[in-house]
VODONU-478965 format. One line per 2 residues: number of its first residue (from 1); their letters; for each residue x, y, z of N, C-alpha, C. Coordinates in steps of 0.05 Angstrom, whole numbers, plus 32768, in hexadecimal, padded with zeros to 4 digits. Each point is the difference from the previous one (the first is absolute). Layout:
<nodes>
NUM	a	X/Y/Z/X/Y/Z/X/Y/Z | ...
</nodes>
This chain:
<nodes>
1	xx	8347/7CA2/7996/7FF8/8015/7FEC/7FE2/7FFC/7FF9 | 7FF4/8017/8002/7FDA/7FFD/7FF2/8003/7FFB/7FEA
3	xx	7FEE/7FE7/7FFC/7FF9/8000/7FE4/7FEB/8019/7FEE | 7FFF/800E/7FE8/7FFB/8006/7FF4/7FE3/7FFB/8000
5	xx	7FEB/801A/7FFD/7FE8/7FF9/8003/7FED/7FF6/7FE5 | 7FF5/7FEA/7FFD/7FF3/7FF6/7FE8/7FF1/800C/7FED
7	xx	8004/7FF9/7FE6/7FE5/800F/7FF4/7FEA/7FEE/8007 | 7FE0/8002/7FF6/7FF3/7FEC/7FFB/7FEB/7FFD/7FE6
9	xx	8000/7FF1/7FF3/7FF0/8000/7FEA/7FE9/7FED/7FF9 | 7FE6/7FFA/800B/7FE7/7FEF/7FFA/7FFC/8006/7FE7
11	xx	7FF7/7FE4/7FE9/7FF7/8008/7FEC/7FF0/7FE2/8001 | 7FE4/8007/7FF0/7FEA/7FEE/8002/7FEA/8004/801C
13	xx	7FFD/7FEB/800D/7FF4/7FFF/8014/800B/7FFA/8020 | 801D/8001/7FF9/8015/7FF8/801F/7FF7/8018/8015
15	xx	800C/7FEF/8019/7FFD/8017/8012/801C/7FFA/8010 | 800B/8020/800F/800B/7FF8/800C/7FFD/8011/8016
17	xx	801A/7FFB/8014/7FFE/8007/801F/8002/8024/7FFC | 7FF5/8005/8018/8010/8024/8005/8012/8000/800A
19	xx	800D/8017/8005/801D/8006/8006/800E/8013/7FFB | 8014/7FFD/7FFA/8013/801A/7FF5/8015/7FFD/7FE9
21	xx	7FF7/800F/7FEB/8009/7FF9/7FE5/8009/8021/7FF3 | 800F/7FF2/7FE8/800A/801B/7FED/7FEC/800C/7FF7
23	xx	7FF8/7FEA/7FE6/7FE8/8011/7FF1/7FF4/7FDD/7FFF | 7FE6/800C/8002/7FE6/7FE4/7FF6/7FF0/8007/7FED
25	xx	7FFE/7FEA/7FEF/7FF6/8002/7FE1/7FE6/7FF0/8005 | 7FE7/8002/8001/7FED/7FEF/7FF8/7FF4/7FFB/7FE2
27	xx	7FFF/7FEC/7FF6/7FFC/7FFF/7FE7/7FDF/7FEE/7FFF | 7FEB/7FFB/7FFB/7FE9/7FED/7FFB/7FF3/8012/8016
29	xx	7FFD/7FE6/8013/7FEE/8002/8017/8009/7FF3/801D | 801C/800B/8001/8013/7FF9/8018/7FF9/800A/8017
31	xx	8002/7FFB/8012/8003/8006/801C/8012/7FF5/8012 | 8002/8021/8011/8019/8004/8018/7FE0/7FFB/801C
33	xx	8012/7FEE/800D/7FF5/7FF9/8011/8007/8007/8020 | 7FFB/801C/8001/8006/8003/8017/8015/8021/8000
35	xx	8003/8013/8013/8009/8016/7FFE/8019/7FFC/7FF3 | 800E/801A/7FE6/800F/8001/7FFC/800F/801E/7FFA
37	xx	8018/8004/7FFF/8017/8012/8002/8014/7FFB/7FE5 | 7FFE/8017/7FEC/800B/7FF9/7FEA/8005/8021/7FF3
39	xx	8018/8002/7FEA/8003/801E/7FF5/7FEB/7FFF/7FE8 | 7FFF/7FEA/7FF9/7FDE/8005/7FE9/7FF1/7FEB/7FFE
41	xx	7FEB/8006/7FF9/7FEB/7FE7/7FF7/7FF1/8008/7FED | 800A/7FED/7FF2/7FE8/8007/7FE1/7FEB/7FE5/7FFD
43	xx	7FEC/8002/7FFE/7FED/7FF6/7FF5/7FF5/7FFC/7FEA | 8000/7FF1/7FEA/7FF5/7FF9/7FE7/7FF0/7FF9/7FFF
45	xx	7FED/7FEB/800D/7FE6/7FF0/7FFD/7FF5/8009/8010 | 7FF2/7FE8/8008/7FED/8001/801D/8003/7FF7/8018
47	xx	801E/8007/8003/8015/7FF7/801D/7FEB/8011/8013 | 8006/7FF4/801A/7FF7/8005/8021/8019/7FFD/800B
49	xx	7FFF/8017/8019/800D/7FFB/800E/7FF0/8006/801B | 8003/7FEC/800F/7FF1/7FF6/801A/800C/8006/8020
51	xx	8006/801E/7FFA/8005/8008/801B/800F/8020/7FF8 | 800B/800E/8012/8007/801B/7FFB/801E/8002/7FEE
53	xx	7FF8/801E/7FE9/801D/7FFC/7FF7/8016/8016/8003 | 8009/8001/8004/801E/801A/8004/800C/7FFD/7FEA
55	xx	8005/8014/7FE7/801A/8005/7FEE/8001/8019/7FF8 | 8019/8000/7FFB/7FFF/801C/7FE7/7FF5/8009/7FE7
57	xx	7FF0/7FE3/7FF6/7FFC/8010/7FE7/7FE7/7FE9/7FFB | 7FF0/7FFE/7FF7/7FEA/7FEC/7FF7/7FF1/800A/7FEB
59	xx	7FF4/7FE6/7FEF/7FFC/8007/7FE4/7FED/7FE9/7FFC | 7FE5/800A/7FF8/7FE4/7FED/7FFD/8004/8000/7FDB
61	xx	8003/7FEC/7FF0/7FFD/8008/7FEC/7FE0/7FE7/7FF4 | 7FFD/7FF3/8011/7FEB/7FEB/7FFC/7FEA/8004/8013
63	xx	7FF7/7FF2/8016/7FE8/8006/8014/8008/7FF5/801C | 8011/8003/800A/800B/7FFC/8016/7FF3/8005/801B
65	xx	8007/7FF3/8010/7FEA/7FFF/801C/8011/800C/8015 | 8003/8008/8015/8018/8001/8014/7FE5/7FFF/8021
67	xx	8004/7FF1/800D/7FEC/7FEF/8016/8006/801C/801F | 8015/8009/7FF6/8007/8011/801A/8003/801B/7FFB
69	xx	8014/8010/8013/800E/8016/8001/800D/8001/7FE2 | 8003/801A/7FF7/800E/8006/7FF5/801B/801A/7FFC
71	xx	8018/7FFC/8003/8011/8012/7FFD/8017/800C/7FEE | 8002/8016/7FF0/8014/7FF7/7FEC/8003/8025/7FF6
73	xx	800F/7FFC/7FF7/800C/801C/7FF3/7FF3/8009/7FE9 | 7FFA/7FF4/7FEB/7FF8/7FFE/7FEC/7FE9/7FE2/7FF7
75	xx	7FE6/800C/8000/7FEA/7FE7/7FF4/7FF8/800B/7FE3 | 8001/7FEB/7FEE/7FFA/800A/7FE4/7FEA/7FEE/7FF7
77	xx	7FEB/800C/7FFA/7FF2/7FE6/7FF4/7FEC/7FFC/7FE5 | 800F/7FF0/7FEF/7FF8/8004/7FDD/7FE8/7FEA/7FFC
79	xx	7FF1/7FFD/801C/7FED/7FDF/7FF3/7FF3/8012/8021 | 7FF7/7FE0/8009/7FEE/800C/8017/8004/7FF8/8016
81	xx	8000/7FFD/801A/8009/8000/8017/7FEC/7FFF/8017 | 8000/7FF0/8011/7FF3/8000/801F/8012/7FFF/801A
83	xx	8002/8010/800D/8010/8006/8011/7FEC/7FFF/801A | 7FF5/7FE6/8016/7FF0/8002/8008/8004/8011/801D
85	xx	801C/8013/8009/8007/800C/801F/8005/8014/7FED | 8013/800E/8017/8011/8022/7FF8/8013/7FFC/7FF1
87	xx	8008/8015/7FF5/800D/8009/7FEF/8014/8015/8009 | 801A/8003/7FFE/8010/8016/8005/8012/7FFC/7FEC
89	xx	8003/801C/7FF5/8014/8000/7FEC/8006/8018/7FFC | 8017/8006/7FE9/8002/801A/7FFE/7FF1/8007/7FE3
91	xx	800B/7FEC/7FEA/7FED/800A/7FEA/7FF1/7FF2/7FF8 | 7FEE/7FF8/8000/7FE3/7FEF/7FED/7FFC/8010/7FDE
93	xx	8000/7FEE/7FEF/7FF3/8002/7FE2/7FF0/7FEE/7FFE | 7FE1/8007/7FFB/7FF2/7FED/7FF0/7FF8/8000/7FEB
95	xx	800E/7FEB/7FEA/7FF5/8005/7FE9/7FEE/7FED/7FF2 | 7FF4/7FFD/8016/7FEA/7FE6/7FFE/7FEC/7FFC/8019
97	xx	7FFD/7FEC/800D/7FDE/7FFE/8010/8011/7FFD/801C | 7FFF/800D/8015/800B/7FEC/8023/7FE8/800B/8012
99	xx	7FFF/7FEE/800E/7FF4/8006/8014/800A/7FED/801F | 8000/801F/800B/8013/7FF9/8015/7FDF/8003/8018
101	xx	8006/7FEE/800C/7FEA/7FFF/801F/8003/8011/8013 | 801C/8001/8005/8006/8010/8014/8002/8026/8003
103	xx	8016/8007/8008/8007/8014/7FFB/8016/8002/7FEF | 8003/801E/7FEF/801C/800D/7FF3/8014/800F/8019
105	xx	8019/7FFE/7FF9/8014/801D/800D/8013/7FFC/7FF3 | 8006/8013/7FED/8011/8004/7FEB/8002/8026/8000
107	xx	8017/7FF8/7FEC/800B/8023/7FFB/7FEC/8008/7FE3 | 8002/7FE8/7FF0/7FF0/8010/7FE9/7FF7/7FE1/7FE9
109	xx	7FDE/800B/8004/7FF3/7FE7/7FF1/7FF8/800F/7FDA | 8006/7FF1/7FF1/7FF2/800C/7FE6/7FF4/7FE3/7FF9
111	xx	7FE8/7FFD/7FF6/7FFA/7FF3/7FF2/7FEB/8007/7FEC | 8007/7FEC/7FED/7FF7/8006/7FDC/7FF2/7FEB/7FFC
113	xx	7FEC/7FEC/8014/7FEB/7FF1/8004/7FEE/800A/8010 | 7FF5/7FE2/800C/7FF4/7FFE/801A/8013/8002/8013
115	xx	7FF4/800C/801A/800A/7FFE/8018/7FEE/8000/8019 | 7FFD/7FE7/8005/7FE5/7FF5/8018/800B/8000/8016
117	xx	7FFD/800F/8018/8011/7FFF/8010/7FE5/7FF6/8024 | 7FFB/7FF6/800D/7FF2/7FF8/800E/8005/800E/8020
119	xx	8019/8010/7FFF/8009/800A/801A/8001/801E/8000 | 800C/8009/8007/8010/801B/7FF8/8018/8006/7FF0
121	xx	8004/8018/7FF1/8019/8008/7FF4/800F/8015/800C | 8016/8000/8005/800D/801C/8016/801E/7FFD/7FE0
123	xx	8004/8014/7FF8/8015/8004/7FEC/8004/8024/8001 | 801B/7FFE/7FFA/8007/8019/7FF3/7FEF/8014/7FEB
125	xx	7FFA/7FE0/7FE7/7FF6/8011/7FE9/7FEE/7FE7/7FF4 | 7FF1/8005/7FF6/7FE6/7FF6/7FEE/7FFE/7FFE/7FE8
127	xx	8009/7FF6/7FEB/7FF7/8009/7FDD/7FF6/7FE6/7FFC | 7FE0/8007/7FED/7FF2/7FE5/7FFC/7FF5/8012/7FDF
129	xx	7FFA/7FF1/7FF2/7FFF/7FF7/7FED/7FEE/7FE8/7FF4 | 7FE9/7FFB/8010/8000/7FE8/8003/7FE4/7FFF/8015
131	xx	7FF1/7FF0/8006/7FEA/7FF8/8019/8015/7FFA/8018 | 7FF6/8012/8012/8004/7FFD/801B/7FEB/7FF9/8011
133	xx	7FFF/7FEB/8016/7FEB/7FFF/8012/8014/7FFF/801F | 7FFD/800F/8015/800B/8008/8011/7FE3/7FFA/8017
135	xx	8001/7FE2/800D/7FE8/8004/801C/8006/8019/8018 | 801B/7FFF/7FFE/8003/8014/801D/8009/801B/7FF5
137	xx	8011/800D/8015/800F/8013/7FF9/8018/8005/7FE5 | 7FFE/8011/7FEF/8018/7FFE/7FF4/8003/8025/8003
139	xx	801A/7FF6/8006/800F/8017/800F/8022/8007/7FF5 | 8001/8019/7FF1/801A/8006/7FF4/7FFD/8014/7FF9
141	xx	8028/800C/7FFC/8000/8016/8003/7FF9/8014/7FDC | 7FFC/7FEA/7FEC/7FF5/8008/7FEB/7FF4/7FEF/7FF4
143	xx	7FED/8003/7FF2/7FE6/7FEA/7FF3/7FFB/800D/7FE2 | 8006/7FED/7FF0/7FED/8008/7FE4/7FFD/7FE6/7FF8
145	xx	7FE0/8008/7FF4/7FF7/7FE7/7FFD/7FEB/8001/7FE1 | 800E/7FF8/7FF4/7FEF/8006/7FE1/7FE9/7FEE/7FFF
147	xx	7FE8/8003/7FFA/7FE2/7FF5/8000/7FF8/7FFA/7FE6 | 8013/7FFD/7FEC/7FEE/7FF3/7FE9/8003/7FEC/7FFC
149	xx	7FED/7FEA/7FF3/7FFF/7FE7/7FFA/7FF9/7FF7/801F | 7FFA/8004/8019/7FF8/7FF6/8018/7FFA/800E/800D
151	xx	7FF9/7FF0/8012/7FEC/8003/8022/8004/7FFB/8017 | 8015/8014/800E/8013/7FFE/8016/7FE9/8000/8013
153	xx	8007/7FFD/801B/7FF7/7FFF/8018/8014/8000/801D | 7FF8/8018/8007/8017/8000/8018/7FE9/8010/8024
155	xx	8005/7FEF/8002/7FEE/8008/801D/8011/8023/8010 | 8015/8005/7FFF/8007/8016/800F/801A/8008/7FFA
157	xx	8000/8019/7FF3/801E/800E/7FF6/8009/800F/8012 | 801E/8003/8005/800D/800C/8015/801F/800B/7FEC
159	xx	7FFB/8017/7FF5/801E/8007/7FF5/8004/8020/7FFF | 8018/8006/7FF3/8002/8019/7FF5/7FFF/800D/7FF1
161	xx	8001/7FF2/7FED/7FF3/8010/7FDA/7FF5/7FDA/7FF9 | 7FE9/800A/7FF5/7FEB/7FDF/7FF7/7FF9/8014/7FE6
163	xx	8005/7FF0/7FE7/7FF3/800B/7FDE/7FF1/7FF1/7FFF | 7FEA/7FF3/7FFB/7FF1/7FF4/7FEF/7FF6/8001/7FF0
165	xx	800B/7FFF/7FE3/7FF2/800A/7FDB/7FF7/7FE0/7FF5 | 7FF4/800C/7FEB/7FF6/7FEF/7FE7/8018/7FFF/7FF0
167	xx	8000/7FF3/7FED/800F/8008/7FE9/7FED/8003/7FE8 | 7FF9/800C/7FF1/7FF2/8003/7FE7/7FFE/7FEC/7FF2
169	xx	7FE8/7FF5/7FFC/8003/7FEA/7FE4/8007/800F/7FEB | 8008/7FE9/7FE8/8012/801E/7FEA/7FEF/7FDD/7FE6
171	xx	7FFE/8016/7FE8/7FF7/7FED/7FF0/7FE8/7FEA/7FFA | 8007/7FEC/7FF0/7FE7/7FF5/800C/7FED/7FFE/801B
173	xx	8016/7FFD/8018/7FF1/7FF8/8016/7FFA/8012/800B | 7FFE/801C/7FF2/7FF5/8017/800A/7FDD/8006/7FFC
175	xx	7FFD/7FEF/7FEA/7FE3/8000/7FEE/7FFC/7FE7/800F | 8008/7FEF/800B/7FF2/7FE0/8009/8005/800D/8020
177	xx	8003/8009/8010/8002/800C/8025/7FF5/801A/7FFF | 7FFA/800A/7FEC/7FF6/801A/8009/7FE4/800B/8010
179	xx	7FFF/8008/8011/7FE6/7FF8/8013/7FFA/7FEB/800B | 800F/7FE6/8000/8000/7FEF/8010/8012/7FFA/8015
181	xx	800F/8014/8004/8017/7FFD/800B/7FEF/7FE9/801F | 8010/7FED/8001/7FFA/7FF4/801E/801B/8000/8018
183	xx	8014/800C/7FF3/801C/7FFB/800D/7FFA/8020/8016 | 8017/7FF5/8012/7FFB/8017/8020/800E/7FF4/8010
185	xx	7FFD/8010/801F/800A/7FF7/8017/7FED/8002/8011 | 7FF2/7FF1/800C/7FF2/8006/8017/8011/7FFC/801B
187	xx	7FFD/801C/8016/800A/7FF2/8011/7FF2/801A/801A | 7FFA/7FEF/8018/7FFE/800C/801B/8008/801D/8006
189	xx	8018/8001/7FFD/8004/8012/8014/801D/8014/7FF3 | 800F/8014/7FFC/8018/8009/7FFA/8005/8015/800D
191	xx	8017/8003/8004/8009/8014/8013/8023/800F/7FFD | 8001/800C/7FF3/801E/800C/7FF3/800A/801D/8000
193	xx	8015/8000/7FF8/8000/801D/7FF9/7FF8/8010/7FEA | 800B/7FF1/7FE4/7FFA/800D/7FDF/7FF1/7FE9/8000
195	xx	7FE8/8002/7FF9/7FF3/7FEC/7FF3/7FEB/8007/7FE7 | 800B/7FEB/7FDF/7FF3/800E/7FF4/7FF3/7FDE/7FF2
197	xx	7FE3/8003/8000/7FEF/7FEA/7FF9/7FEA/8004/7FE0 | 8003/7FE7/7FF1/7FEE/7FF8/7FEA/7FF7/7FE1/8005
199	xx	7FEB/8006/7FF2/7FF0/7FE7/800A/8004/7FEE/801D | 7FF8/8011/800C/8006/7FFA/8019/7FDC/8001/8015
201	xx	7FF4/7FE6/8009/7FF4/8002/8018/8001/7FFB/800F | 7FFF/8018/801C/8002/7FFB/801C/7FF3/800B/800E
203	xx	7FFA/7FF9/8021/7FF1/800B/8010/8013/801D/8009 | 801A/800C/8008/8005/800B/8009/801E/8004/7FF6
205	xx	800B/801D/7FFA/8010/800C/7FF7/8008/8009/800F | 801B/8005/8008/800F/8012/8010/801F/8009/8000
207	xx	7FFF/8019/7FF4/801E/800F/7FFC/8001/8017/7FFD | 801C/800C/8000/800A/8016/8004/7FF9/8011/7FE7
209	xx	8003/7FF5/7FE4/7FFF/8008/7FE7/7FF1/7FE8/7FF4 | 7FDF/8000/7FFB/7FF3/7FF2/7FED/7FF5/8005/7FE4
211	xx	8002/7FEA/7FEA/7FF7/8005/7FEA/7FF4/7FED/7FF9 | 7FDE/8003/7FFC/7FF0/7FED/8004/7FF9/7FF8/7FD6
213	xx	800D/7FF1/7FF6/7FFE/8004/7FE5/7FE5/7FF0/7FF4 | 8000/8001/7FE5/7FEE/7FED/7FF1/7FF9/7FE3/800C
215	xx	7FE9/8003/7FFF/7FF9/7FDF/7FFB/7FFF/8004/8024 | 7FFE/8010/800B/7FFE/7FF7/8023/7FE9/8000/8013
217	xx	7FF8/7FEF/8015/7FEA/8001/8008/8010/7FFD/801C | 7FF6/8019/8017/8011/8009/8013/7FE2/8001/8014
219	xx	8006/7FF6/8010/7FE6/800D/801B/8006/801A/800C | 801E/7FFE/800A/800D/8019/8016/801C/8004/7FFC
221	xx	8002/801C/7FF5/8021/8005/8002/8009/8015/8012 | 800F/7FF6/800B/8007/8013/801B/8024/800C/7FF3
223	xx	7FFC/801D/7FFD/8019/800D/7FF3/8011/8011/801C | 801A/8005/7FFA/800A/8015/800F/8010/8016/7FF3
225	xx	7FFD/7FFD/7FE9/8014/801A/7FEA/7FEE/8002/7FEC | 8006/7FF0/7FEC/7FEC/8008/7FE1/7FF0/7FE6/7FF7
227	xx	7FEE/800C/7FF8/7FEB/7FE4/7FF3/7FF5/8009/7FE8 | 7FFE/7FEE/7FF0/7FF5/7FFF/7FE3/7FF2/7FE8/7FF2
229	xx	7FED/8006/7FF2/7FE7/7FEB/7FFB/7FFA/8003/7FE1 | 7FFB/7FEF/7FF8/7FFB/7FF8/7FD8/7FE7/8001/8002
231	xx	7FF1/800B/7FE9/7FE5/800D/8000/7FF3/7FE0/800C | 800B/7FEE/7FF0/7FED/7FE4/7FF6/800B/7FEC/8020
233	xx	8010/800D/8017/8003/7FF2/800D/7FE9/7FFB/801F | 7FFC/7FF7/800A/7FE8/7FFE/8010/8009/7FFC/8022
235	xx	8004/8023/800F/8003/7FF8/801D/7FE9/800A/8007 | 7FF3/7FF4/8014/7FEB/800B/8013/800E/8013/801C
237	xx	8013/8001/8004/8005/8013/8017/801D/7FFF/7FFA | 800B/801F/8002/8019/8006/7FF9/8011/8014/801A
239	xx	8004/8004/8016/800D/8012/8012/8017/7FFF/800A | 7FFF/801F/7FFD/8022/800F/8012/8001/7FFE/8013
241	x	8012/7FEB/8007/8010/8002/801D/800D/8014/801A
</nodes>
């Protein structure tokens, strides 16, 4: 008869082997040494794990490292995270700092931090909230990405409807940001169907339906249905397809 598969639980500075487990608990600054296979892993401190991980469900609530691959159904993360390979998952939340090296492929990322990503993102859907920096492609089939309080950066958009707004300072910090606004997105290149942009700079625009809003500094927008521009927004070349 099989024995029953283990939990595992590091607390302090222990380390132990990889393998195949229920759920693994890191507590301090533990480390799994070596690939592992488990239905969750939560992290509290400043646990590592030192080779690729596979589960269903994973949970950064301290500053956790992971040395490899990553795979899992659900990544949640309430502290901050380095994930130095890929990433595949179905849902990502960040509600705090990760930065992943590699690439994303997930069904649907939201995050309500940072999100540093060093590869590409290929997802269903996009909601950020938060500083995004994207080196490669990020590519999905919906993008909104709110620009206040930061300074996203994404080298090349590939989707179907992309929002990008401000949110209004309200109150005091309406009288302390007003005309200083420094928050935006700069990025290369976009290319969609509905696309509607604020504070947004790029070299090149391209879609079916554009709305070039406030706060934008555009070189070229290339339209194929309807286009529309805010007195105070700034394209140098705007043409019908």
């Amino acid at each position: 008869m099989d024995e029953p598969i283990r939990d595992l639980s590091i607390s302090g500075s222990g380390t132990a082997p990889g393998g195949d487990y229920h759920d693994v608990k890191i507590n301090g600054s533990g480390k799994v040494q070596g690939n592992i296979q488990c239905q969750r892993l939560e992290i509290n401190g400043s646990g590592k794990v030192v080779g690729n991980s596979q589960m269903a469900e994973l949970i950064v609530k301290g500053s956790g490292v992971i040395m490899g691959n990553v795979k899992a159904r659900t990544f949640t993360i309430n502290g901050s995270s380095t994930i130095e390979h890929d990433v595949t998952l179905e849902d990502l939340q960040v509600n705090g700092t990760v930065r992943i090296k590699g690439n994303i492929h997930g069904e649907s990322i939201k995050s309500y931090g940072i999100l540093d990503v060093g590869g590409e993102i290929e997802s269903e859907e996009l909601i950020a909230e938060g500083r995004v920096s994207v080196d490669g492609l990020c590519s999905a089939d919906r993008i909104e990405l709110e620009v206040n309080h930061s300074f996203s950066k994404i080298r090349e958009i590939g989707c179907s409807t992309l929002e990008v707004r401000r949110r209004p300072f309200t109150g005091f910090l309406s009288f302390l940001f007003n005309g200083i606004r420094k928050t935006g997105l700069t990025v290369d290149s976009i290319e969609g169907d509905e696309i509607y942009l604020e504070d947004t700079i790029a070299r090149i625009v391209k879609g079916n339906r554009v709305v070039i809003g406030d706060g934008c500094v555009i070189e070229k927008v290339f339209y194929k249905k309807d286009y529309k521009q805010a007195e105070n927004a700034k394209v140098k070349s705007a043409v019908k397809e």
